[in-house]
N, CA, C and O of each residue as an XYZ file, in Angstrom:
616
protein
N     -13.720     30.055    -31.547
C     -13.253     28.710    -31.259
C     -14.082     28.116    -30.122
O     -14.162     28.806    -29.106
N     -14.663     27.031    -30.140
C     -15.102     26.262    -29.236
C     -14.259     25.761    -28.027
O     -13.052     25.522    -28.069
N     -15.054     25.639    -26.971
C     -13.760     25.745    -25.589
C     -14.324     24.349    -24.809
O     -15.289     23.703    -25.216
N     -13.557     24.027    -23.654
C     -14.312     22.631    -23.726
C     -15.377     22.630    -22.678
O     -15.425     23.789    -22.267
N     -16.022     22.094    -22.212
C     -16.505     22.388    -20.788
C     -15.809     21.731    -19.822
O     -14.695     21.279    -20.086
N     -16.445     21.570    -18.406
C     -15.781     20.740    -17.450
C     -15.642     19.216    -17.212
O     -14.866     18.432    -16.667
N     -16.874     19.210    -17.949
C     -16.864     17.334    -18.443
C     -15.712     16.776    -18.812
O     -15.081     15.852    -18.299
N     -15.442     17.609    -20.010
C     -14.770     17.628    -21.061
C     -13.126     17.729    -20.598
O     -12.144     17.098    -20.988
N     -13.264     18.662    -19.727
C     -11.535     18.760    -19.203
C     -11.383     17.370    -18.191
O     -10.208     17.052    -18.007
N     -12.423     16.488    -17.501
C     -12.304     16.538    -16.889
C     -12.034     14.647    -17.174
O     -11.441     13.790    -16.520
N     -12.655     14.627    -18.213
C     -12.698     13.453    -19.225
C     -11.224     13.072    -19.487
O     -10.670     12.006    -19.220
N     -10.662     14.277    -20.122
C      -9.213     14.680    -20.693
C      -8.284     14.181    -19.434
O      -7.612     13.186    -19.704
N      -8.149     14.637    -18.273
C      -7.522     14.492    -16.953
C      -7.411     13.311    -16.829
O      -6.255     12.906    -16.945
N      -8.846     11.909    -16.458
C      -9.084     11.351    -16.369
C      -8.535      9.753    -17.564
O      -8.342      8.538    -17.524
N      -8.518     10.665    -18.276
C      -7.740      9.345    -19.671
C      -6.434      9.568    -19.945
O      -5.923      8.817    -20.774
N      -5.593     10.634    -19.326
C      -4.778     10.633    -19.295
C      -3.779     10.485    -18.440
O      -2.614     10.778    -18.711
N      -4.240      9.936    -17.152
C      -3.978      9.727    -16.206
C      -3.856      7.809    -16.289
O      -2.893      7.145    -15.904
N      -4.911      7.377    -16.795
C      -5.258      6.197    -17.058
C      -4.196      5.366    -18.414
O      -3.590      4.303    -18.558
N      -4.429      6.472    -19.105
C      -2.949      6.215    -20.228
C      -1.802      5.926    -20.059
O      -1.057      5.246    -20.765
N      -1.572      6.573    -18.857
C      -0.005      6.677    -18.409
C       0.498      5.459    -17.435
O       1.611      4.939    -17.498
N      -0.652      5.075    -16.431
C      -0.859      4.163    -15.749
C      -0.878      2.656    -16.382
O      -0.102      1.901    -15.796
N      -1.586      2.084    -17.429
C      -1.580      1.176    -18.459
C      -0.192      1.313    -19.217
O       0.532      0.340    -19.426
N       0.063      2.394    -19.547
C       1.781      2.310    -20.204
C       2.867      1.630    -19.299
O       3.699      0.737    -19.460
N       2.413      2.604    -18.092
C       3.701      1.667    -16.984
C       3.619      0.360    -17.002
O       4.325     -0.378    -17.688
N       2.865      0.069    -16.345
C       2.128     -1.200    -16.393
C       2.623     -2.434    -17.493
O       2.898     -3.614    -17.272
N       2.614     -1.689    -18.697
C       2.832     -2.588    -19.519
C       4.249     -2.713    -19.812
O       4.755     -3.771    -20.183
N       5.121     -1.229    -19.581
C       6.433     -1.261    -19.765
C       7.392     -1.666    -18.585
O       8.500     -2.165    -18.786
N       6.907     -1.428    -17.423
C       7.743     -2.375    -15.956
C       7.312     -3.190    -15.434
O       7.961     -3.892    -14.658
N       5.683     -3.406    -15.781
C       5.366     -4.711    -15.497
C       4.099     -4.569    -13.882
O       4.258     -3.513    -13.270
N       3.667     -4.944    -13.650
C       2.357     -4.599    -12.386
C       3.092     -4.321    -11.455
O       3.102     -3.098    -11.308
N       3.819     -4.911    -10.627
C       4.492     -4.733     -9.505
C       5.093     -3.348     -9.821
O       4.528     -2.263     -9.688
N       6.588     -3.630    -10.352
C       7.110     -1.703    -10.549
C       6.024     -0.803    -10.929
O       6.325      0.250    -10.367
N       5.091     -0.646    -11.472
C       4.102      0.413    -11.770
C       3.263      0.448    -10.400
O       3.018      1.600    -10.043
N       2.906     -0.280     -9.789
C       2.131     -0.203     -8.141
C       3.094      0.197     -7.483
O       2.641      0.754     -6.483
N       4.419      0.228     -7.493
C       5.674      0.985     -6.108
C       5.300      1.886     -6.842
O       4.121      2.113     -6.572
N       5.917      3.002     -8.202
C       5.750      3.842     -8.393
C       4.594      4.692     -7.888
O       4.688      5.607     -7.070
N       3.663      4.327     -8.397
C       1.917      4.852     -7.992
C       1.463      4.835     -6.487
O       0.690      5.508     -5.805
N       2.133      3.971     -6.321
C       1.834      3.605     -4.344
C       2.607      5.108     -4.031
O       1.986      6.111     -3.680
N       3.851      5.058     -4.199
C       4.800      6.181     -3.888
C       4.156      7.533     -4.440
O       4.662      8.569     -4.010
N       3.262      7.627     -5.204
C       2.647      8.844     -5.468
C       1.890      9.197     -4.789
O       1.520     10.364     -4.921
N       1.341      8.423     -3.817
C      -0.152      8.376     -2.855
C      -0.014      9.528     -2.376
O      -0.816     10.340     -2.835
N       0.889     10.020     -1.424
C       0.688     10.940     -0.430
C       0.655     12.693     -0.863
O       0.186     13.649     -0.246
N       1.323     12.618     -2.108
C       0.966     13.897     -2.751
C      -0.283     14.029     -3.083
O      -0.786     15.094     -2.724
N      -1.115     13.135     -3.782
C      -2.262     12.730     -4.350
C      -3.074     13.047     -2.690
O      -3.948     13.881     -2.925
N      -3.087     12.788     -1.579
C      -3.709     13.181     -0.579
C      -3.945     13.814     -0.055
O      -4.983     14.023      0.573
N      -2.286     14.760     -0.224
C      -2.255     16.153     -0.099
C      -3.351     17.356     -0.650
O      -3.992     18.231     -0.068
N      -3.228     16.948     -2.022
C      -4.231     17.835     -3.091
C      -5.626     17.382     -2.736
O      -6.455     18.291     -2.769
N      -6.062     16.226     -2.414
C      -7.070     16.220     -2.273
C      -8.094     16.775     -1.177
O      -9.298     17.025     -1.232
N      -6.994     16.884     -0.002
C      -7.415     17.523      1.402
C      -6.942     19.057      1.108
O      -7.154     19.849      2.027
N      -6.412     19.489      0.094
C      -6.325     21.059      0.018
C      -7.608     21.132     -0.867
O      -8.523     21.742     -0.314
N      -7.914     20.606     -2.226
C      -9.252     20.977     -2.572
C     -10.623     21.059     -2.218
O     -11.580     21.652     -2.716
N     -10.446     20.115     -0.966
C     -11.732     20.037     -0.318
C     -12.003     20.788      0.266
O     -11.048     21.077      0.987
N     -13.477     21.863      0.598
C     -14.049     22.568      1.449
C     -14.075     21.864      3.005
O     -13.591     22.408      3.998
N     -14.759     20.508      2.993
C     -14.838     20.636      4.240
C     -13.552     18.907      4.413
O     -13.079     18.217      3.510
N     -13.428     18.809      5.612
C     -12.395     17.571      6.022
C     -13.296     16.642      5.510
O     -14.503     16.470      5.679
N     -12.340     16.015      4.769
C     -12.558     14.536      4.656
C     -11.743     13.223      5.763
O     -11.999     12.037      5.969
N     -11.266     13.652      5.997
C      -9.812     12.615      6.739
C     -10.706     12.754      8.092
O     -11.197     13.799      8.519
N     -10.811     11.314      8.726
C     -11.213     11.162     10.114
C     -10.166     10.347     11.124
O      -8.951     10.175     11.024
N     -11.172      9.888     12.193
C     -10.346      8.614     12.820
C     -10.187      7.126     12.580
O      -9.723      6.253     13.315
N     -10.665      7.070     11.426
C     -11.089      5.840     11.317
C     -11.106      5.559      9.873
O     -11.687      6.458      9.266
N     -10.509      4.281      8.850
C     -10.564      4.100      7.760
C     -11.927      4.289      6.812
O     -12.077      4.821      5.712
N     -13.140      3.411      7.999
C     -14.531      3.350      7.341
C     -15.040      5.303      7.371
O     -15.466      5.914      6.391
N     -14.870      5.753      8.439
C     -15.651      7.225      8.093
C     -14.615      8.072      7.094
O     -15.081      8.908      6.320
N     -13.454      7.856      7.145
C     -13.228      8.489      5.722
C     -13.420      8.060      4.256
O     -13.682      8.798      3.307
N     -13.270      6.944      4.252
C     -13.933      6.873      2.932
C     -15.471      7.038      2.797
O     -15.960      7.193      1.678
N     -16.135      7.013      3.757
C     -17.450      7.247      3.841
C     -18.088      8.691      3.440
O     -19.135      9.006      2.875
N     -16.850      9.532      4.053
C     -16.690     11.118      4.277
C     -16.089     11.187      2.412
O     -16.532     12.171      1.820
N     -15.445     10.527      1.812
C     -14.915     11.039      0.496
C     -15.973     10.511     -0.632
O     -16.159     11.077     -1.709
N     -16.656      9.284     -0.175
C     -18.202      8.942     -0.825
C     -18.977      9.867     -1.016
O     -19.516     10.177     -2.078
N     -19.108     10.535      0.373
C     -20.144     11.474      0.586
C     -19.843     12.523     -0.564
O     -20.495     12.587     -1.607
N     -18.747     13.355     -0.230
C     -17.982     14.141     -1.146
C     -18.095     14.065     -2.736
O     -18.243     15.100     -3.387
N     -18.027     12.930     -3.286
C     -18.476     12.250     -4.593
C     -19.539     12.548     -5.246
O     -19.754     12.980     -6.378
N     -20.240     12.223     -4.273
C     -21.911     11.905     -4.977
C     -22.272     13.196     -4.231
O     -23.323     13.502     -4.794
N     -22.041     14.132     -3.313
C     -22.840     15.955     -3.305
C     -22.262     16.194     -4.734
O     -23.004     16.433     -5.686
N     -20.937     16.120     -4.840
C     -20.521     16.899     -6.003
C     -20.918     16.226     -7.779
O     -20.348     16.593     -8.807
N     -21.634     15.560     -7.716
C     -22.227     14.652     -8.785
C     -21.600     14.083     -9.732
O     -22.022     14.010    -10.886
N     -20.569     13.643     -9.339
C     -19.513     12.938    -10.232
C     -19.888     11.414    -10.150
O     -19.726     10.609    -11.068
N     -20.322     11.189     -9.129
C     -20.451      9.847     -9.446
C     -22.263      9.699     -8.624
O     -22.546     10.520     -7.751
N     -23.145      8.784     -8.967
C     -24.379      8.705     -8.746
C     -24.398      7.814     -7.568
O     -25.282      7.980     -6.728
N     -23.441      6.810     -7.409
C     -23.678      5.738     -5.614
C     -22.117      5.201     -5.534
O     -21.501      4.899     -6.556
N     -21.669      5.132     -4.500
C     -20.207      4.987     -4.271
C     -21.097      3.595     -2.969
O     -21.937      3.747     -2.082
N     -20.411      2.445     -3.457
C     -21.175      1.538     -2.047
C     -19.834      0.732     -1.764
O     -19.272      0.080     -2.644
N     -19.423      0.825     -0.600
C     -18.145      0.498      0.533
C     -18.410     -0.758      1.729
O     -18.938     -0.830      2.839
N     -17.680     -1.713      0.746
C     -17.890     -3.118      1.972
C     -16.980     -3.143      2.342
O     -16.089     -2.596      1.693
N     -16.592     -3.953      3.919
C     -15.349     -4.354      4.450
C     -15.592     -5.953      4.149
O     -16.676     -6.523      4.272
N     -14.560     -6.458      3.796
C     -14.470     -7.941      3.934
C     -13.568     -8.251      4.447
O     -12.581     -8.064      3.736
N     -13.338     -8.680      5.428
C     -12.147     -9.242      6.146
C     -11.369     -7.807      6.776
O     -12.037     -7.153      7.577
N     -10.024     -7.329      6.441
C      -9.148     -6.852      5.983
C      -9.230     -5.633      4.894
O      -8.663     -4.541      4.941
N     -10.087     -6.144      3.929
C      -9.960     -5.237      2.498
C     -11.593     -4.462      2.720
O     -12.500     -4.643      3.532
N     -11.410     -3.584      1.607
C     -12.656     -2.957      1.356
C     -12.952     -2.772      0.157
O     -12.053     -2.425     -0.609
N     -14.097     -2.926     -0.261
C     -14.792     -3.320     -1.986
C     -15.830     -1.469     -1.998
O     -16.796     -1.013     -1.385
N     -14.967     -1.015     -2.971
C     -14.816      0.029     -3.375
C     -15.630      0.110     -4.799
O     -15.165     -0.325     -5.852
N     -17.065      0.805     -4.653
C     -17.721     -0.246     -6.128
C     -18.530      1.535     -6.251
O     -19.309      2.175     -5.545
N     -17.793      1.781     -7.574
C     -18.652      3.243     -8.210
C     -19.724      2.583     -8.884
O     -19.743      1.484     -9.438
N     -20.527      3.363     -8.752
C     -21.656      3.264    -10.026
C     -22.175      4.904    -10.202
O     -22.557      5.701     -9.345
N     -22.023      5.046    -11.633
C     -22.835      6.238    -12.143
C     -21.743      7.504    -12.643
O     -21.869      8.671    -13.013
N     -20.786      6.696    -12.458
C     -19.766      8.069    -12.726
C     -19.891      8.623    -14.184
O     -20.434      7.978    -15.081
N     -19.296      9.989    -14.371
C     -19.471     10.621    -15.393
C     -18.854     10.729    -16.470
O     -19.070     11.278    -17.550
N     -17.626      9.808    -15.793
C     -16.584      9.497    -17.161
C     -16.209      8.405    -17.442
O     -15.186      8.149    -18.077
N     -17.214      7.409    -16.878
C     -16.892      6.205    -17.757
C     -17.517      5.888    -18.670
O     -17.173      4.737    -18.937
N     -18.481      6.318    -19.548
C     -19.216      6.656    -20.951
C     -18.125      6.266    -22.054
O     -18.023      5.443    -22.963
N     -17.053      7.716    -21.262
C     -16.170      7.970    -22.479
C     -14.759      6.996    -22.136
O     -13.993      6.580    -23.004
N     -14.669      6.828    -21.127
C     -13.201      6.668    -20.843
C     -12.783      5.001    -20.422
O     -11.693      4.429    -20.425
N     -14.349      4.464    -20.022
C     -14.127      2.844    -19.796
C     -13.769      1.432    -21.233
O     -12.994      0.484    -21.363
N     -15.021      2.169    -22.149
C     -14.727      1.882    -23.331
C     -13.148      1.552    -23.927
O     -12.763      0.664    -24.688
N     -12.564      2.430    -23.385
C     -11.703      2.898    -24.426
C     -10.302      1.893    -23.937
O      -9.485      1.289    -24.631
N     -10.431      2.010    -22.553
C      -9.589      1.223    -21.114
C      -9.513     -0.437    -21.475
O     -10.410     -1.083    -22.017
N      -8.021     -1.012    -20.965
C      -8.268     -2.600    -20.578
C      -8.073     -2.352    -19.481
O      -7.278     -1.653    -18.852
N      -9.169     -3.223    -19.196
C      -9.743     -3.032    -18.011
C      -8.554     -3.856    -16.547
O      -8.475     -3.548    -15.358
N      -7.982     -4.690    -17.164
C      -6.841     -5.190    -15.970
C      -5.851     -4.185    -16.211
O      -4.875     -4.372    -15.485
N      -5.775     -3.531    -16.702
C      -4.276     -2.777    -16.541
C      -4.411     -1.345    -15.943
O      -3.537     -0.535    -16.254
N      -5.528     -0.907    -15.025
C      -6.078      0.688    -14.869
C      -6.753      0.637    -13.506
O      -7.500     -0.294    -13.202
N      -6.486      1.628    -12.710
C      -7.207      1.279    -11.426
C      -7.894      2.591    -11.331
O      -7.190      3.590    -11.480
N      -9.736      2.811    -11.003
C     -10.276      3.633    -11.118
C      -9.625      5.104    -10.163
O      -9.037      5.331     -9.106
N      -9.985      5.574    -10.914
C      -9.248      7.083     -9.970
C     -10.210      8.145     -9.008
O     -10.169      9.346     -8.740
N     -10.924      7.213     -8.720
C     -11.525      7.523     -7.510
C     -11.143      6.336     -6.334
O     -10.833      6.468     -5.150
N     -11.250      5.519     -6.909
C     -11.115      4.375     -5.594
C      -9.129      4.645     -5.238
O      -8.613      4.588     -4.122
N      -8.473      4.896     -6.431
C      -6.893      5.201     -6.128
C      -6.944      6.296     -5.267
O      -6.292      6.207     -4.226
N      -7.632      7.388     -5.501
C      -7.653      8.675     -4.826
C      -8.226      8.153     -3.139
O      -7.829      8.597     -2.061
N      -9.319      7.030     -3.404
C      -9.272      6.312     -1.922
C      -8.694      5.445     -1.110
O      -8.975      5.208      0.065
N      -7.493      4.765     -2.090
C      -6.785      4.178     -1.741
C      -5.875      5.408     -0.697
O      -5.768      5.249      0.519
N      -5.278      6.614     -1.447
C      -4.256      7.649     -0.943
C      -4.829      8.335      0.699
O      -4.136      8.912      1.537
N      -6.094      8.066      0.743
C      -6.772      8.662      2.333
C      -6.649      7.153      2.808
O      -5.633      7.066      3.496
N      -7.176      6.161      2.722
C      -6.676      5.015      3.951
C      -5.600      4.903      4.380
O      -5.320      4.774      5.572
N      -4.576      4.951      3.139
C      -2.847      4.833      3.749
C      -2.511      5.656      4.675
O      -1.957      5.526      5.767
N      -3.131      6.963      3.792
C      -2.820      8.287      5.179
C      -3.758      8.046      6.554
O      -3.099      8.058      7.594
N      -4.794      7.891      6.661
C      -5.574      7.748      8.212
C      -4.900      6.670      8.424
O      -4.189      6.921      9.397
N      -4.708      5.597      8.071
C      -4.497      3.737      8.362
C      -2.736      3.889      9.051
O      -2.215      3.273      9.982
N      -2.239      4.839      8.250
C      -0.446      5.197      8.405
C       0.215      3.747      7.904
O       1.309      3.388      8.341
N      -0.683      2.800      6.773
C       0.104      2.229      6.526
C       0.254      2.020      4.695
O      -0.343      2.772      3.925
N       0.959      1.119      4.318
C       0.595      1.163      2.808
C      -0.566      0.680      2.286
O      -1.390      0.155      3.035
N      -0.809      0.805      0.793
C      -1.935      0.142      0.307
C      -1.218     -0.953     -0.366
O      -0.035     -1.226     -0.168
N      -2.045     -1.586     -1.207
C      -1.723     -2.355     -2.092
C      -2.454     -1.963     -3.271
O      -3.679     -1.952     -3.390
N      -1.223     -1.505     -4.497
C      -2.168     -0.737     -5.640
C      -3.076     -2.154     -6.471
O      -2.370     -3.096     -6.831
N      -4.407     -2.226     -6.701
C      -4.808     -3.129     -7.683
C      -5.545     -2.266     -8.372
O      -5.988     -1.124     -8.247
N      -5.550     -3.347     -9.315
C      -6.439     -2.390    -10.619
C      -7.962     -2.755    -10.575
O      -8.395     -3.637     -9.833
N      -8.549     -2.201    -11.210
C     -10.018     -2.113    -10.961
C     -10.915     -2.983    -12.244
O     -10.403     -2.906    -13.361
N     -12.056     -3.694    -12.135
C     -13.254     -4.148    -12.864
C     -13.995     -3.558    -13.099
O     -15.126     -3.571    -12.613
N     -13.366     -2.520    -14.325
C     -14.734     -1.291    -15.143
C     -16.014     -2.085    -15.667
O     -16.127     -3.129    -16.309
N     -16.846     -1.267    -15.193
C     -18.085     -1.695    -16.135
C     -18.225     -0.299    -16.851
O     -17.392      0.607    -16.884
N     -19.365     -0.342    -17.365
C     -19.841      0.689    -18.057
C     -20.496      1.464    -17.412
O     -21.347      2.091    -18.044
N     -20.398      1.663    -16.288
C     -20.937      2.817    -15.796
C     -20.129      3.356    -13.918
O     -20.394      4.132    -12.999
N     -19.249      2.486    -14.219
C     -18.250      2.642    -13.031
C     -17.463      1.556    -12.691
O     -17.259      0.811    -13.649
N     -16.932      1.201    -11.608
C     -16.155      0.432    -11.195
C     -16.082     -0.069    -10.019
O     -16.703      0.530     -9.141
N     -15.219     -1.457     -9.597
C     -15.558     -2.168     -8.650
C     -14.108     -2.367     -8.306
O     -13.444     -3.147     -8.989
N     -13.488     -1.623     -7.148
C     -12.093     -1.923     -6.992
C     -11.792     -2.312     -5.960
O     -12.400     -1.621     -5.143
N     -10.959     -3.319     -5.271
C     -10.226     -3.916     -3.771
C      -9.402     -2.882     -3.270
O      -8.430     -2.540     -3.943
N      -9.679     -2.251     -2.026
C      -9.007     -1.629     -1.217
C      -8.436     -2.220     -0.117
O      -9.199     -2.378      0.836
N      -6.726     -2.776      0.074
C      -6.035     -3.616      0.635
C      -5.084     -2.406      1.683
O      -4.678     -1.332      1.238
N      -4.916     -2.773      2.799
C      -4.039     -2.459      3.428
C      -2.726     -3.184      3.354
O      -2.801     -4.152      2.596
N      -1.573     -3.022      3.891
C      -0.287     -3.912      3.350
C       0.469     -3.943      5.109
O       0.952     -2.928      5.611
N       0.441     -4.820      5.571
C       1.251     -4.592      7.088
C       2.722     -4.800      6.529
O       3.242     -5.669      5.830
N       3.259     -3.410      7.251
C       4.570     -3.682      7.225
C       5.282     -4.371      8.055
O       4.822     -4.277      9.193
N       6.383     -5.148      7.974
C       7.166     -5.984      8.371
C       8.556     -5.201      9.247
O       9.454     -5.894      9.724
């Protein structure tokens, strides 16, 4: 029997994660599917700072995502991760990733927020200590371009 490789599992992870996300979405509507997913963040941060070899999490919003960029592109998942601040927000723009071949295609594209920039959304909230604001992302075909919002609480 043929087995899959890591692409392949990793493809699988990746669209099914995205599946589930577009379902909410469509069945509670943007807002209830962003509390839900927002509320998932900190587990999602958890795992990500246990899988990592070295720290990603700093003092500062810009060197950690800089530090989880970095992380990205050693591990060759994605080919250029490029991080603007504008104002307030930060423009979170993949290019080169390895599963959007298979998995952007397939995506509407307003209803799915890339799962790298979500996974960067879950380290700002945690360094920032405040919420995000979940948005969804502008797939292209070879990655994505997503708004990273902080949310002041009241």
């Amino acid at each position: 029997m043929q087995k899959l490789d890591h692409l392949k599992i990793g493809v699988l992870f990746h669209s099914i994660f995205s599946a589930c996300q577009m379902r909410c979405t469509e069945i509670l509507g943007a807002e209830s599917a962003s509390i839900i997913i927002g509320e998932a963040l900190p587990l999602i941060e958890g795992i990500i700072e246990k899988a990592s070899s070295e720290p990603i999490m700093a003092k500062t919003v810009e060197e950690t995502l800089n530090n989880y960029a970095s992380l990205l592109m050693a591990s060759d998942i994605v080919g250029r991760i490029n991080i603007e601040k504008k104002g307030g927000k930060y423009i979170f723009d993949v290019n080169g990733c390895i599963y959007a071949d298979f998995v952007h295609p397939v995506l509407n594209s307003d209803k799915t927020t890339c799962i790298w920039a979500l996974l960067g959304m879950a380290m700002v909230a945690k360094v920032s200590k405040q919420k995000v604001k979940i948005q969804t992302s502008k797939l292209t075909r070879n990655g994505s371009k997503t708004v990273i919002e902080q949310i002041k609480e009241f």
